[in-house]
N, C-alpha and C positions, 0 to 999 in steps of 0.2 A: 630214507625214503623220500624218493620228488612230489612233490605235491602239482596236482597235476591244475594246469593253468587253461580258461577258455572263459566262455561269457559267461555272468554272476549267475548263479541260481534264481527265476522269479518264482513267485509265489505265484499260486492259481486264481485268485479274484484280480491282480494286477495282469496275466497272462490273457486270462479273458477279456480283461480292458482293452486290452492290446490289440487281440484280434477281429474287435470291434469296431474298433480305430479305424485299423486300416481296411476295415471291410466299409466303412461309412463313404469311402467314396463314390457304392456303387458299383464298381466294375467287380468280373469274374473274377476268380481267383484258382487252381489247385492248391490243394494242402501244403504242397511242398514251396511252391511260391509262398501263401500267405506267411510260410513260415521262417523263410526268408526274408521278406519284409516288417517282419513282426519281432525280429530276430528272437527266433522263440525256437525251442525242438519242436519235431514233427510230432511227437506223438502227443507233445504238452497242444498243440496246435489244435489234434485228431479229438482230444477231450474236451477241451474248447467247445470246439466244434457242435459234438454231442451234446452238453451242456445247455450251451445254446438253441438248440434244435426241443433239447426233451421240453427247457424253459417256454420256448415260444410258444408250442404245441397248448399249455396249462396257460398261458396268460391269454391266448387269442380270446379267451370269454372273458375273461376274467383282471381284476385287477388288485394289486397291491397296495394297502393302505397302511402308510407307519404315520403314530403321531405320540405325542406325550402327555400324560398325566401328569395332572397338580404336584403329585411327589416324585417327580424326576425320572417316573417308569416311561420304558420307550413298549408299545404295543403295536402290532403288529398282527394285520387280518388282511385274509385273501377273499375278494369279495365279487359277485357277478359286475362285469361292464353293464352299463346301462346308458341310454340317450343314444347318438344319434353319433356318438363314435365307434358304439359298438356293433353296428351293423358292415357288414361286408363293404370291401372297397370299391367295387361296383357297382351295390346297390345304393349307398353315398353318393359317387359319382351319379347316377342316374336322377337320385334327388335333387339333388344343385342343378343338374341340367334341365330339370322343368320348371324349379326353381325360378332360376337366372340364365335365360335363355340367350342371351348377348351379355356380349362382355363391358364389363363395367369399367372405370377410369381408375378405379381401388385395384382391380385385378393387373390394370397394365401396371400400378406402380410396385403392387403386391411381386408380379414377376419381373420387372426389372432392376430390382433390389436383390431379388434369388438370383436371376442370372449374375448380377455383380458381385454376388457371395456376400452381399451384408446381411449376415447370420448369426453378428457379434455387435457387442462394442467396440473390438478390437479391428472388425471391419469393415464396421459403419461407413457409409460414402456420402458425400454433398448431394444435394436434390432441388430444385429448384419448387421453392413453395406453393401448394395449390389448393382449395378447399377439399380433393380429395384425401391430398396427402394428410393436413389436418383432419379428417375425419378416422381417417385410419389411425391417427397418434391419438385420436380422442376415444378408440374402443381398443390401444392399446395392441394391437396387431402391428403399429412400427414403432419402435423406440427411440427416444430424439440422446443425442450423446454431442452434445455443443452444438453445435450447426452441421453434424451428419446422425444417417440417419441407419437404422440395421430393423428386420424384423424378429417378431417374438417366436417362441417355440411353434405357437396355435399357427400364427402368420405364414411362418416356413411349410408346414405341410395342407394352409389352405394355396401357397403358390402351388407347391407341386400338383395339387389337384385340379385348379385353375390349368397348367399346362396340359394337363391329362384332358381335361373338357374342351378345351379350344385352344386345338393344335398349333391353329396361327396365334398365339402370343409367343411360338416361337420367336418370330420373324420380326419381335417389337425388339 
């Protein structure tokens, strides 16, 4: 009997990594594309998918808390969001814009760093030193990696909302 040959079998918490991935860029997708680029089957893609969807639905309030006990136990609780992330992304956006009614010199450097993808250590970029930039590595929203420089997890989706609030930072 031949044994029949084709791409390895993945497992489903690595499959859904996957389709993560390549949905992280942002753009559309059909199933059958993502599943193509994901080189995944369709229907492992289709459950993905589902997955994803049932998950997101149960965390929009709410969030996941793991941490460990003194004896080595790992726990595990699903808890209400609270603070001032867990309010709607419009009504956020709305806050900050009465907030911080003009843009500030943190914002231009917050989205110049987005736009340039330093989103990493790995793709940290050079910046020429300003007390802004310093102020922002000093609450931790840009992280310094020799003399470049990338922003934190917080940093990344305060740029995006910064673009969302004041359109012209496109154009910086």
């Amino acid at each position: 009997m031949e044994k029949l040959t084709g791409r390895p079998r993945t497992d489903f918490p690595s499959a859904v990594q996957e389709v993560l991935k390549v949905l992280s860029d942002g753009r559309p997708y059909t199933i059958a594309r993502l599943a193509r680029e994901a080189n995944l089957n369709f229907r492992t893609v289709k459950k993905a998918i589902e997955l994803i969807e049932r998950t997101q639905a149960t965390l929009q309030s709410k969030r996941v808390e793991v941490s460990a006990t003194s004896d080595n136990h790992t726990v595990i609780r699903i808890t209400e969001k609270a603070g001032f992330a867990s309010l709607p992304e419009n009504i956020r956006n709305m806050v900050l814009k009465s907030l911080y009614p003009s843009i500030t010199e943190e914002d231009k450097i917050l989205v110049r760093l987005w736009k340039r993808g330093a989103v990493s250590e790995k793709t940290a970029v050079e910046m020429e030193s300003s007390g802004a930039l310093e102020r922002l590595i000093e609450a931790e929203h840009v992280l310094r990696s020799g003399t470049r420089f990338y922003l934190s997890k917080d940093a990344q989706m305060i740029a995006k909302s910064a673009l969302q609030l004041y359109p012209e930072l496109k154009d910086i």
